[in-house]
Backbone as CSV, one residue per row, in Angstrom:
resi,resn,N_x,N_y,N_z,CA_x,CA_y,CA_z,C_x,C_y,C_z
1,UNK,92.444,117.076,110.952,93.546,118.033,111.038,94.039,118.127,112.483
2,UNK,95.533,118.103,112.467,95.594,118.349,114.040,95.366,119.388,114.496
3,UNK,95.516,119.589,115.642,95.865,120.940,116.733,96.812,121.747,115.934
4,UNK,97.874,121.742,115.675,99.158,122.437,115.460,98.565,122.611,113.448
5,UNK,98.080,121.825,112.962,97.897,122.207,111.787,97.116,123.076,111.490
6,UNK,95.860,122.789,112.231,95.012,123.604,112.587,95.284,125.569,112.794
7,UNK,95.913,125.151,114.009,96.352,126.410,114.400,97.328,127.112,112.949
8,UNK,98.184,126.420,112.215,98.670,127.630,111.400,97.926,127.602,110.235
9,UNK,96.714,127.041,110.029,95.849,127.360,108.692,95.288,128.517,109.188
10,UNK,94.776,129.081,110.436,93.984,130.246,110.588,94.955,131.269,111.133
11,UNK,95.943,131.064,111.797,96.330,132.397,111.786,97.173,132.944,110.616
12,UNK,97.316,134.118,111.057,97.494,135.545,110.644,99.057,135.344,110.557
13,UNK,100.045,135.647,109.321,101.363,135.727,109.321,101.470,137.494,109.085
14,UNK,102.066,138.400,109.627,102.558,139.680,109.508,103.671,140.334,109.028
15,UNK,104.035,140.898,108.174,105.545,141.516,107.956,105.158,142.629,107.545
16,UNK,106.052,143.470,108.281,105.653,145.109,108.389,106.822,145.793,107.895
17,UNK,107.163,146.918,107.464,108.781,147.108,106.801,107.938,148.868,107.172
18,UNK,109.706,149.256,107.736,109.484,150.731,108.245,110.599,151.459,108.134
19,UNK,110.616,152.412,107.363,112.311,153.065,106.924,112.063,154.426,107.322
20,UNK,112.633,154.918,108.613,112.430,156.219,108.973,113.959,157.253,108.404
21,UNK,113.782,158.552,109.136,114.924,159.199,108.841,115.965,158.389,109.162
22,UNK,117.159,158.867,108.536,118.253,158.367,108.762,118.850,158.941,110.222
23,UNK,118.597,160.078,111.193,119.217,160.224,111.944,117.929,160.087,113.461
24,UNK,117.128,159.130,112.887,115.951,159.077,113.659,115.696,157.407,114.078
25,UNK,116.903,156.711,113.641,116.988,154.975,114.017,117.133,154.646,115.319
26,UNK,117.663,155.354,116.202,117.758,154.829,117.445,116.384,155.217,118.890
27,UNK,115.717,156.164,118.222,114.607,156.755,118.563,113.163,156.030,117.914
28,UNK,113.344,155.252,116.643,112.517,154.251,116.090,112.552,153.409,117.179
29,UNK,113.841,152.723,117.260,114.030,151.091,117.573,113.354,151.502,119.093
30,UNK,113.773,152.156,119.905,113.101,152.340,121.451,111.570,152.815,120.888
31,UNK,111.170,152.986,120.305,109.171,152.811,120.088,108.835,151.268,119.461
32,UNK,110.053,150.784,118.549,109.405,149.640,117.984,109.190,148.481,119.361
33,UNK,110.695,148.945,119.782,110.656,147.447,121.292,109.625,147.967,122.356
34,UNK,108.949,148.938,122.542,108.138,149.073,123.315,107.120,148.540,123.040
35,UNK,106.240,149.021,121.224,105.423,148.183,120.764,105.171,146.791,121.059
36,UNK,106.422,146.390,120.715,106.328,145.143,120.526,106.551,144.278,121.918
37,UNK,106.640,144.823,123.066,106.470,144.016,124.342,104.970,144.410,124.677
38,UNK,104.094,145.527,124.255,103.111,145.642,124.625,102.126,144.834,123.574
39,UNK,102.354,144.586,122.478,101.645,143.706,121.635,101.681,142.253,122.167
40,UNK,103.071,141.972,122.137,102.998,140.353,122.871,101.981,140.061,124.217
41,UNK,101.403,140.958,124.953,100.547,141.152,125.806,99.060,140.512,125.346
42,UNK,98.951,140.825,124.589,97.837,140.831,123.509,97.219,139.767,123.370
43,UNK,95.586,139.555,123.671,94.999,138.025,123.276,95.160,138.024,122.157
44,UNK,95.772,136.543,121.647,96.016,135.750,120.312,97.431,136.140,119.694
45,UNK,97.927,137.006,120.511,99.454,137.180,119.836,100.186,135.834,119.837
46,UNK,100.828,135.326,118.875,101.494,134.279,118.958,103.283,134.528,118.468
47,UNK,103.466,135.545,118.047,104.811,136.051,118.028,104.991,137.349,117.457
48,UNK,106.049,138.391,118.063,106.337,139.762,117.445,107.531,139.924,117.746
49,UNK,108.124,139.925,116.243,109.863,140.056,116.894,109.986,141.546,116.058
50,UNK,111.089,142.352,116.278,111.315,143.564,115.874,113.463,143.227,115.387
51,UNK,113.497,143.738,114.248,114.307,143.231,113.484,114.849,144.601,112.917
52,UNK,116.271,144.837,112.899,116.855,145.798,112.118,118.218,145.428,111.189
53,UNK,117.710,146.419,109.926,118.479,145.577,108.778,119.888,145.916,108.919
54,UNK,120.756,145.055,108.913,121.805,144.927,108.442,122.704,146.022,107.950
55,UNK,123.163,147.224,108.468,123.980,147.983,107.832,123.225,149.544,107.086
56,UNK,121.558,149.302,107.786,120.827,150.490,107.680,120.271,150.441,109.332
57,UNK,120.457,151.606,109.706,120.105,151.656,111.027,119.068,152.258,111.268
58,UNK,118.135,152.465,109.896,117.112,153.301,110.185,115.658,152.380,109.368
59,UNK,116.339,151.101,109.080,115.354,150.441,108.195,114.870,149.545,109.429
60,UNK,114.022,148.928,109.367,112.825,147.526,110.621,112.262,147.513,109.657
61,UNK,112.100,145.577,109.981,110.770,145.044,109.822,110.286,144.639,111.357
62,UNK,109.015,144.202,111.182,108.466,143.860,112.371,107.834,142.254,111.800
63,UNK,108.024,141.350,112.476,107.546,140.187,111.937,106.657,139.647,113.330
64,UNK,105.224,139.538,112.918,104.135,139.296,113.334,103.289,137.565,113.155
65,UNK,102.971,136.852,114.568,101.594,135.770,114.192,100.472,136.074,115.276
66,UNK,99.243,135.797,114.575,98.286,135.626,115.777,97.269,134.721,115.088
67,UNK,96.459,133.981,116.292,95.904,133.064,116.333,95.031,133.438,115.344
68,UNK,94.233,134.179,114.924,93.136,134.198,113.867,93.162,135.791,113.515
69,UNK,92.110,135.612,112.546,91.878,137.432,111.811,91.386,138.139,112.752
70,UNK,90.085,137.520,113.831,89.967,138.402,114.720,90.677,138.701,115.782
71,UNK,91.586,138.597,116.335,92.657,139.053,117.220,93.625,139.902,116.274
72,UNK,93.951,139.273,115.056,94.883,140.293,114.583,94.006,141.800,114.066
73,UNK,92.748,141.792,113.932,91.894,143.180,113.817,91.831,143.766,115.177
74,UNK,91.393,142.941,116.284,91.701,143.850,117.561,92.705,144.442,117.818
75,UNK,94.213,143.528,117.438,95.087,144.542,117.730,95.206,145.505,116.758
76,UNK,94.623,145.642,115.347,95.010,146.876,114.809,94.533,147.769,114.956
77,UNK,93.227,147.795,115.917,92.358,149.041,116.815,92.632,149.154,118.128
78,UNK,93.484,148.058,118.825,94.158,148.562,120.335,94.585,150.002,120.627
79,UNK,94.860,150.410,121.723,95.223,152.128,121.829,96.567,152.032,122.105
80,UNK,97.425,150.916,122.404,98.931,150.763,122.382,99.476,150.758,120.552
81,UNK,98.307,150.326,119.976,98.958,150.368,118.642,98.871,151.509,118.017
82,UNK,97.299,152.409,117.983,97.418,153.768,117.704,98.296,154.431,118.000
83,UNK,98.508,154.146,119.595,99.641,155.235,120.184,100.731,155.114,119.359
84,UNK,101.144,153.903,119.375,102.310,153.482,118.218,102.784,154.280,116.860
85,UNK,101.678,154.206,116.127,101.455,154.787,114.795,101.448,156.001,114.689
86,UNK,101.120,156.530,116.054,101.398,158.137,115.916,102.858,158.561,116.330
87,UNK,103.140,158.397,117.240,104.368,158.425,117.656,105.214,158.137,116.653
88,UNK,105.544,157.411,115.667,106.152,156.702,114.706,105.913,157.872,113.490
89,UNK,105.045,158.016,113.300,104.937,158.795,111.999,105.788,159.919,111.844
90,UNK,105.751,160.782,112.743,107.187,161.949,112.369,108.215,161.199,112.198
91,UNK,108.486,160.200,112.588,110.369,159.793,112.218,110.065,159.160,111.051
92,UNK,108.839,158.977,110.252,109.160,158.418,108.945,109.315,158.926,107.379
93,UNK,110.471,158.171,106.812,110.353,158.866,105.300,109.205,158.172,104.172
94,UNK,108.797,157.076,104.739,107.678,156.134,103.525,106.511,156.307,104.711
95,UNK,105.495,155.023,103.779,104.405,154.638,104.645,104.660,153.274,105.233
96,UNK,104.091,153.444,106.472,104.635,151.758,107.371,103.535,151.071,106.317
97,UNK,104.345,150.008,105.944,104.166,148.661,105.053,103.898,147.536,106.230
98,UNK,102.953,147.469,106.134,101.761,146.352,106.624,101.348,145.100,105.760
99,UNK,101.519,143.721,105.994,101.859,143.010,104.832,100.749,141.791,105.483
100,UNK,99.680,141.556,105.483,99.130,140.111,105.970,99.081,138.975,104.724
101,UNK,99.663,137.583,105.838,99.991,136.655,105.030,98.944,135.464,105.373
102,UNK,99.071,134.403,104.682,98.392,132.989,105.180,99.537,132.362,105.609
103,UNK,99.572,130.755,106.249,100.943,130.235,106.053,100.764,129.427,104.691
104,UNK,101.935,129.293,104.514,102.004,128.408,102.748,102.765,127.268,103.514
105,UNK,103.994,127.482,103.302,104.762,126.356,104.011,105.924,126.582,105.404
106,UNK,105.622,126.076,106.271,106.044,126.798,107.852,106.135,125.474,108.512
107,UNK,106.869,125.742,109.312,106.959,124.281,110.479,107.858,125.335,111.720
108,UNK,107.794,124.579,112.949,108.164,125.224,114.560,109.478,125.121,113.901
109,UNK,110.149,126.480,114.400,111.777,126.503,114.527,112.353,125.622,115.297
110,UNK,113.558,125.158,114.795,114.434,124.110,115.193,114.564,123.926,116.208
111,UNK,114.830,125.448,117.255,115.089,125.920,118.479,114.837,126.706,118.750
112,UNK,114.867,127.101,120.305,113.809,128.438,120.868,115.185,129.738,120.164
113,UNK,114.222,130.529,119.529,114.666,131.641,119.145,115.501,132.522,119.703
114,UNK,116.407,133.096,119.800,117.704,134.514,120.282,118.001,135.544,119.890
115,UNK,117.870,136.645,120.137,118.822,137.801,119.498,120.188,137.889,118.655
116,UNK,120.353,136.769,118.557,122.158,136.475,118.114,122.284,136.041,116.782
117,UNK,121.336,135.279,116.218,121.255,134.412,115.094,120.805,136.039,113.973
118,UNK,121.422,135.294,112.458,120.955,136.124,110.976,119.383,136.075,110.585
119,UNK,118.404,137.041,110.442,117.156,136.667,109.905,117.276,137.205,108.530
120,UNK,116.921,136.707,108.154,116.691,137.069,106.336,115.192,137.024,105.624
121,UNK,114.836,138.374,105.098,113.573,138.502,104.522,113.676,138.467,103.010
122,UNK,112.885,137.885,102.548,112.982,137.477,101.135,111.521,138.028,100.707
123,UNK,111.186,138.979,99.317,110.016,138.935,98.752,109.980,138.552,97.565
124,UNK,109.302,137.757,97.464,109.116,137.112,96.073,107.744,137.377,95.610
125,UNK,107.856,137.608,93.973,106.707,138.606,93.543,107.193,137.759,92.037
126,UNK,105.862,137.277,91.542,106.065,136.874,90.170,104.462,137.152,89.787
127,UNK,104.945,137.017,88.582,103.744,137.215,87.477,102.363,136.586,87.873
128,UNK,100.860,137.368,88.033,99.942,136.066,88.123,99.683,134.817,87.763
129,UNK,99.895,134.832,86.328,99.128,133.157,85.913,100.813,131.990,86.352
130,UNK,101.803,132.784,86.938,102.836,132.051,87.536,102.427,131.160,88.508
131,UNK,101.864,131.524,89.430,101.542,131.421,91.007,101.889,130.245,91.116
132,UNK,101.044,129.394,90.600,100.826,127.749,91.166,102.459,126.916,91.049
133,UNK,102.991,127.672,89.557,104.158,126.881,89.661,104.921,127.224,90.556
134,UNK,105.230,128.488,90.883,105.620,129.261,91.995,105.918,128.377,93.485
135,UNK,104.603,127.992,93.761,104.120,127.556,94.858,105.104,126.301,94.750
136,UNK,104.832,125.730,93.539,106.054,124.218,93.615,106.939,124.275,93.341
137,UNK,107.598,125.990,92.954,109.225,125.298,93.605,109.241,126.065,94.960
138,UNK,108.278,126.467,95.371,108.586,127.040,96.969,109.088,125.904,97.541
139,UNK,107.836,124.756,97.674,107.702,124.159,98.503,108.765,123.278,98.777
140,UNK,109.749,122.569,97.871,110.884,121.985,97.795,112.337,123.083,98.400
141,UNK,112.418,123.955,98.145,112.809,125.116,98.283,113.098,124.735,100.277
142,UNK,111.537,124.939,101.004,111.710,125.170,102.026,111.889,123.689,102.461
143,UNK,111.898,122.464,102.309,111.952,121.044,102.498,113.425,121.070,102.740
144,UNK,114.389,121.391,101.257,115.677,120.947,101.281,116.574,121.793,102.432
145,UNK,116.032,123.731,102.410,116.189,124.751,103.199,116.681,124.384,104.650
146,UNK,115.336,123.518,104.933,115.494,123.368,106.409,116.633,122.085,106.790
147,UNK,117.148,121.129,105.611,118.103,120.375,106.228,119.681,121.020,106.411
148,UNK,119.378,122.428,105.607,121.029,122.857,105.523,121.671,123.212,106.959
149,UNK,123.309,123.112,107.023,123.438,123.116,108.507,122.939,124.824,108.731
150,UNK,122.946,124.898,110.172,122.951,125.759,110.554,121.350,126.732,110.511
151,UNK,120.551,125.872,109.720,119.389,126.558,109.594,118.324,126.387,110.991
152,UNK,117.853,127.619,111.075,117.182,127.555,112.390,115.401,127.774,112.226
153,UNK,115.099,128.431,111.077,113.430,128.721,110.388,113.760,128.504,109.154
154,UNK,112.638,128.324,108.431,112.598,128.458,107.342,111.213,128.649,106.518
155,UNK,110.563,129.659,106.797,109.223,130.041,106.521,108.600,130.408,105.192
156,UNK,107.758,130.014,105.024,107.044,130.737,103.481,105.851,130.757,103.828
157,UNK,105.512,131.888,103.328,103.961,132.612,103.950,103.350,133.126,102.552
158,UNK,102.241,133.203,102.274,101.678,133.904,101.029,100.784,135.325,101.222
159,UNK,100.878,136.311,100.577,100.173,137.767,100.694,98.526,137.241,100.550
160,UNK,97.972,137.784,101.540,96.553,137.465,101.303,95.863,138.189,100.326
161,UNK,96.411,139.596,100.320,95.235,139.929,98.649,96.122,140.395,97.573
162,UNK,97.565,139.159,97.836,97.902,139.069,96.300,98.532,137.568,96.167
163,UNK,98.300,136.663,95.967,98.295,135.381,96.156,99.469,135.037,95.418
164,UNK,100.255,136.218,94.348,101.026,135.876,93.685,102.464,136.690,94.056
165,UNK,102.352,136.891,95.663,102.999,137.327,96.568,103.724,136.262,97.367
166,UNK,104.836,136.441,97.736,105.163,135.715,99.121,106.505,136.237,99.511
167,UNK,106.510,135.517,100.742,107.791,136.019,101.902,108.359,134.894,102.319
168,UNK,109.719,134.599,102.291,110.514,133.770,102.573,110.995,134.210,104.069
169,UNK,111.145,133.333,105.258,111.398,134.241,106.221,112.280,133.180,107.063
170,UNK,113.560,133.385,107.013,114.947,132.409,107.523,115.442,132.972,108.563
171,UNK,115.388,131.809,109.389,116.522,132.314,110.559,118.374,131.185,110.222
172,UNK,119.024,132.071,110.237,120.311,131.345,110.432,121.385,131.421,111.288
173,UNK,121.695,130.172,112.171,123.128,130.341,112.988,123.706,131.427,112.769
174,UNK,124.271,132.012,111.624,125.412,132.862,111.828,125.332,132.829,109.915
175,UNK,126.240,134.123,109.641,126.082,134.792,108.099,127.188,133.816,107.258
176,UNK,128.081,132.971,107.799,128.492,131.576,107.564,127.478,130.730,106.873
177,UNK,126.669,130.093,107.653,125.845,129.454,107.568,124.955,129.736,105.849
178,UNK,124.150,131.253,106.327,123.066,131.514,105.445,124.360,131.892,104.160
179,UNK,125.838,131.554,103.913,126.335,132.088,102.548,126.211,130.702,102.170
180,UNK,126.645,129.772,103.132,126.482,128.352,102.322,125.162,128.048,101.780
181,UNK,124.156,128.312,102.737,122.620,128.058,101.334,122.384,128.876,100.897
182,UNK,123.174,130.289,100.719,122.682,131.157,99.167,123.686,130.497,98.120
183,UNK,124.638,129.562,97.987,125.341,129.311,97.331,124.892,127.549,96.792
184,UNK,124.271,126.893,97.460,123.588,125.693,97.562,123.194,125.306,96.485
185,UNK,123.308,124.134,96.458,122.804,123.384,94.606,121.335,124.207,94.268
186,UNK,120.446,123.333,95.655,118.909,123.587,95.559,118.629,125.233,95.480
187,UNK,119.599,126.086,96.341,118.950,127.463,96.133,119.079,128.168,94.595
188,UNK,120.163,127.914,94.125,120.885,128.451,92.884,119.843,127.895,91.906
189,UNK,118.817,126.501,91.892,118.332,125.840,90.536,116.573,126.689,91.174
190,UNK,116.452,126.945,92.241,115.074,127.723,92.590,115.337,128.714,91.702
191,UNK,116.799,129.406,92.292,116.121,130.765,91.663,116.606,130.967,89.910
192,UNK,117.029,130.133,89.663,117.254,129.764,87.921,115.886,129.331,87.421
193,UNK,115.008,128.741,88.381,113.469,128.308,87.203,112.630,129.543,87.555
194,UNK,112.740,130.245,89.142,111.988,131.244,89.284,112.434,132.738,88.761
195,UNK,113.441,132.746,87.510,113.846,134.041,87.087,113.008,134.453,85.993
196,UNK,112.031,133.398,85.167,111.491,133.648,83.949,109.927,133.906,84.717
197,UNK,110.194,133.710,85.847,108.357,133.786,86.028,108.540,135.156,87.380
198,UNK,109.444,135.976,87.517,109.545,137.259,88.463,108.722,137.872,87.906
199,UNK,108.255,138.958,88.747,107.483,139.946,88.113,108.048,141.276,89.025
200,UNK,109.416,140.786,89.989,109.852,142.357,90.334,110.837,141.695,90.573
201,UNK,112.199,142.508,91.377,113.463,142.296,91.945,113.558,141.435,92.758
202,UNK,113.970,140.233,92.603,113.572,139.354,94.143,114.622,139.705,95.036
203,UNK,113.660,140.458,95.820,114.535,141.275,97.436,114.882,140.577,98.418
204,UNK,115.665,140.381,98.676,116.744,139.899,99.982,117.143,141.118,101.083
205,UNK,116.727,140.691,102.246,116.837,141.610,103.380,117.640,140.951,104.784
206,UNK,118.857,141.084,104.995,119.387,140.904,106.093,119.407,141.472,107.503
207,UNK,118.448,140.844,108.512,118.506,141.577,109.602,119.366,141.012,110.828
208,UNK,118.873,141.619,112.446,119.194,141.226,113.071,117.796,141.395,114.484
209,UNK,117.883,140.566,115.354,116.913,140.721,116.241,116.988,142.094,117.393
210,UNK,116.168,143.025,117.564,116.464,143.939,118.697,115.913,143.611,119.943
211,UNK,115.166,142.336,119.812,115.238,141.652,121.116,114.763,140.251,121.200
């Protein structure tokens, strides 16, 4: 196995989803970007971007890697992250959604990452004894994904204690771009074989980077 293969069989993929008050978004986002420059600090952090959705100003995800389980457990007992979690909790209306993944199918982004580009979160949730087929039309899914223009990631990660979980996680040039592959031969026949084997709403989430 190489180095680089290596490295994404053991780490840790993260997606965190946080919907505070509605008049409490701009007071989130200045705790999330603080978090998240003090996490990147962090032995084994390997990426933390902080992301706000699209036309809700009070919704974040936080999208998380680190080198293995034990770095990603240290940071969930660090005192920058407690501090975090407390601070955070009055501005919220849910519970922060904490999501650990494996990688399924992932490769290095095209190009070094920006604030400027569309991210798009996808959860896909189907039936258990689905899974495996699941898994094969992911995997074509993210193959054809990554030749479309304009595509910059194209990630699939699996829920670790629900295997019949996963997260699609796209970066795109511009909302141009990501309409041409929601409209795409290959995306349209995925989600035509993966409609009989759902087991919830398959959610689509449009963000943007806050830093």
């Amino acid at each position: 196995m190489s180095p680089d293969a290596h490295a994404q069989e053991t780490a840790v993929y993260v997606v965190s989803y946080v919907e505070l008050m509605p008049t409490r978004g701009k007071e989130g986002a200045t705790l999330l970007t603080s978090f998240g420059a003090a996490s990147r600090k962090e032995d084994g952090n390997l990426q933390l971007t902080v992301l706000q959705e699209r036309g809700y100003a009070n919704r974040f995800a936080v999208l998380e890697r680190w080198r293995d389980q034990a770095t990603f457990a240290a940071h969930g007992t660090a005192a920058s992250t407690l501090r975090f979690r407390q601070d955070l909790a009055p501005l919220r209306i849910s519970p922060y959604d904490e999501r650990a993944y494996g990688a399924l199918f992932v490769a290095a982004p095209a190009t070094p990452l920006s604030a400027e580009e569309l991210w798009v979160l996808t959860h896909v949730d189907v039936v258990p004894p689905r899974k495996d087929e699941t898994v094969a039309l992911l995997q074509p899914l993210a193959e054809d994904s990554r030749q479309d223009a304009g595509n910059l990631l194209f990630d699939i990660v699996q829920q670790a204690n629900r295997a019949n979980h996963f997260t699609v996680v796209e970066l795109w040039r511009d909302a141009r771009a990501e309409t041409a592959h929601a409209i795409a031969a290959h995306t349209r026949q995925f989600r035509e074989l993966l409609g009989p084997m759902s087991g919830a709403l398959y959610d689509t989430r449009l963000y943007a980077a806050l830093e």
